[in-house]
C-alpha positions as a printed Julia matrix, in Angstrom:
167×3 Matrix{Float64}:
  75.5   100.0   110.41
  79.21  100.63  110.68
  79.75   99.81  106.93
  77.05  102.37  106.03
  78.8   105.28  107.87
  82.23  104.4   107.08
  80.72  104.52  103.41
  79.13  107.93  103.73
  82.12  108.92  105.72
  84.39  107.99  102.57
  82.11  109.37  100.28
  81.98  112.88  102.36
  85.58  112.7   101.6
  86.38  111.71   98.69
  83.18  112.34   96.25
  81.27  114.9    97.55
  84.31  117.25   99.29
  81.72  119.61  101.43
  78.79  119.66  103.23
  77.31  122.11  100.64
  77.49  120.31   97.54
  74.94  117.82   96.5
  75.44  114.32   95.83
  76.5   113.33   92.54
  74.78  110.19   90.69
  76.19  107.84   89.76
  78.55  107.49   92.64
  82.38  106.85   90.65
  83.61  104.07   92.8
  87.05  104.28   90.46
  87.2   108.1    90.99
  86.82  107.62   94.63
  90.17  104.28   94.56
  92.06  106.87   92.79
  91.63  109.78   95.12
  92.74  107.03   97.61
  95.82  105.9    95.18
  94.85  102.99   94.6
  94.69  102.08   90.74
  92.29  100.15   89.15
  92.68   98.05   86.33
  89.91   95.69   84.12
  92.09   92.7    83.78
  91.34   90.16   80.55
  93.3    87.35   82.78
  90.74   86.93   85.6
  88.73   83.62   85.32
  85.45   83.61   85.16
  84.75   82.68   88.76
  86.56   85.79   89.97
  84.63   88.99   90.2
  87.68   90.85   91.4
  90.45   91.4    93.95
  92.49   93.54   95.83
  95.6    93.64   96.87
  98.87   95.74   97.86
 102.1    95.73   99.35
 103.53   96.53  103.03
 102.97   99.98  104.28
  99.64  100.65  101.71
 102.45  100.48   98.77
 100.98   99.66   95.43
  97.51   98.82   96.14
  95.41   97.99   93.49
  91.72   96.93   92.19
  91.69   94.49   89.35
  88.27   93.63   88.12
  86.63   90.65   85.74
  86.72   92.11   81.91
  84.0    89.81   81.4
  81.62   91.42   83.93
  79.05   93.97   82.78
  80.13   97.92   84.01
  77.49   97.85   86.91
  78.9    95.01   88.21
  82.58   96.01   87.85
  81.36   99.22   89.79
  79.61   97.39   92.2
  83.18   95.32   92.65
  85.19   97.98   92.88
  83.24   99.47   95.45
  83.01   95.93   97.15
  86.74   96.03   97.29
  86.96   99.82   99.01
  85.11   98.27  101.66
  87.85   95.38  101.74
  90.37   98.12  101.8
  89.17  100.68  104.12
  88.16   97.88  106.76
  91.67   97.25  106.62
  92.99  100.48  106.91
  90.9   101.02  109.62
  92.19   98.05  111.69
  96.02   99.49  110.85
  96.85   96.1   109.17
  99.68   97.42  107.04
 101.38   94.13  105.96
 101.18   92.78  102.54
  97.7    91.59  101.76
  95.3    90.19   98.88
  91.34   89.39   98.59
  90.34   87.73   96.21
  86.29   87.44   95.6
  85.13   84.95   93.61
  81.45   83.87   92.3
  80.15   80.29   94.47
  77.88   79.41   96.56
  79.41   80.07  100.04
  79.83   83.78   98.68
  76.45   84.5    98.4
  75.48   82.94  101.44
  76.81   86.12  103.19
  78.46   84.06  106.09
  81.68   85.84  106.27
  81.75   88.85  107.99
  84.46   90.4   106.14
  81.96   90.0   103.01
  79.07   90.75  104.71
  80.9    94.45  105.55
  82.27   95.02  102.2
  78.93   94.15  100.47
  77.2    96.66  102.92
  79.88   98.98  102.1
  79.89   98.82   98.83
  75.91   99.51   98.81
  76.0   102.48  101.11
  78.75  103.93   98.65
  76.85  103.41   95.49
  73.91  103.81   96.68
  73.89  106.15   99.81
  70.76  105.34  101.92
  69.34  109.15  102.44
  69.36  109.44   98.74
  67.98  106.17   98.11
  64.91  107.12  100.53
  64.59  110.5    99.06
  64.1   108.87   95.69
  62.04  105.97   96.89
  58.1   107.3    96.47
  57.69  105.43   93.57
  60.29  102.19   94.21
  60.8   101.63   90.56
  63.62   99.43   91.15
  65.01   99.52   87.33
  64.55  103.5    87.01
  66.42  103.72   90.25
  69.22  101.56   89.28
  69.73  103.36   86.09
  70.13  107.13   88.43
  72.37  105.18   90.45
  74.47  103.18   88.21
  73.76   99.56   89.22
  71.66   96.49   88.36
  68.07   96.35   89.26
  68.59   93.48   91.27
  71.36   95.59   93.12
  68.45   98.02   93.77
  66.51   95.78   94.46
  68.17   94.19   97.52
  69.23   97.83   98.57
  65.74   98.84   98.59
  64.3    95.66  100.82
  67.28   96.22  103.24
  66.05   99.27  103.83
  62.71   98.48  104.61
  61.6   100.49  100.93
  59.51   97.94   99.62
């Protein structure tokens, strides 16, 4: 649960500004890094196994997003919003030194066993896809027509909608 609100918390913040204002769709994950300045760049040089990474220098200097050119736009949204997670995690525990993540595509990845990745895949579907809004749009769970209002795959949807108990 603490992914999900610090999520809606950053998306409060930085997408939707007031209480007032509705929500939005699709969520812009790279609107939302730059508000944060943090730059994001699609880099050609990734391999294939690497979805995307993070990194930045001592004191938040430089920090940047650099996504797989290879990946499809839903995923490189889903990634960059996988690596806000990674970043305000971080923030939140003050760790200021010079860091990197680096997320690659294997099998101990998907298996969700690091906590770390199990926060900033939570994160990353509570920005994207903010659960009161997913809910309110949920009487008919059409998991592709969903996915295309929200800007992610259906399989995204999908798993968003089982986690919360939609389908």
């Amino acid at each position: 649960m603490e992914a999900e609100n610090d999520a809606l918390e950053l998306l409060q913040k930085a997408w939707i500004g007031d209480a007032w204002s509705p929500l939005r769709l699709p969520v812009d994950p790279f609107a939302i890094a730059q508000q944060l300045g943090i730059k994001v760049f699609v880099d050609h040089g990734l391999p294939a196994e690497v979805s995307g990474m993070l990194r930045k220098q001592a004191g938040y200097e430089d920090p940047e997003i650099l996504l797989n050119a290879g990946d499809s736009r839903n995923r490189q949204r889903f990634t960059c919003a996988h690596e806000l997670g990674h970043y305000n995690q971080r923030v939140k525990e003050g760790s200021d030194g010079a860091w990197e993540y680096v997320d690659k595509r294997d099998p101990l990845s998907s298996q969700g066993l690091d906590p770390e990745e199990v926060y900033a895949n939570k994160f990353a579907a509570g920005l994207l896809m903010p659960q009161d809004e997913v809910k309110a749009r949920a009487d008919d769970p059409n998991p592709a027509a969903l996915a295309l209002d929200f800007g992610v795959s259906a399989d995204a949807m999908r798993f968003r909608l089982e986690n919360l108990g939609l389908t």
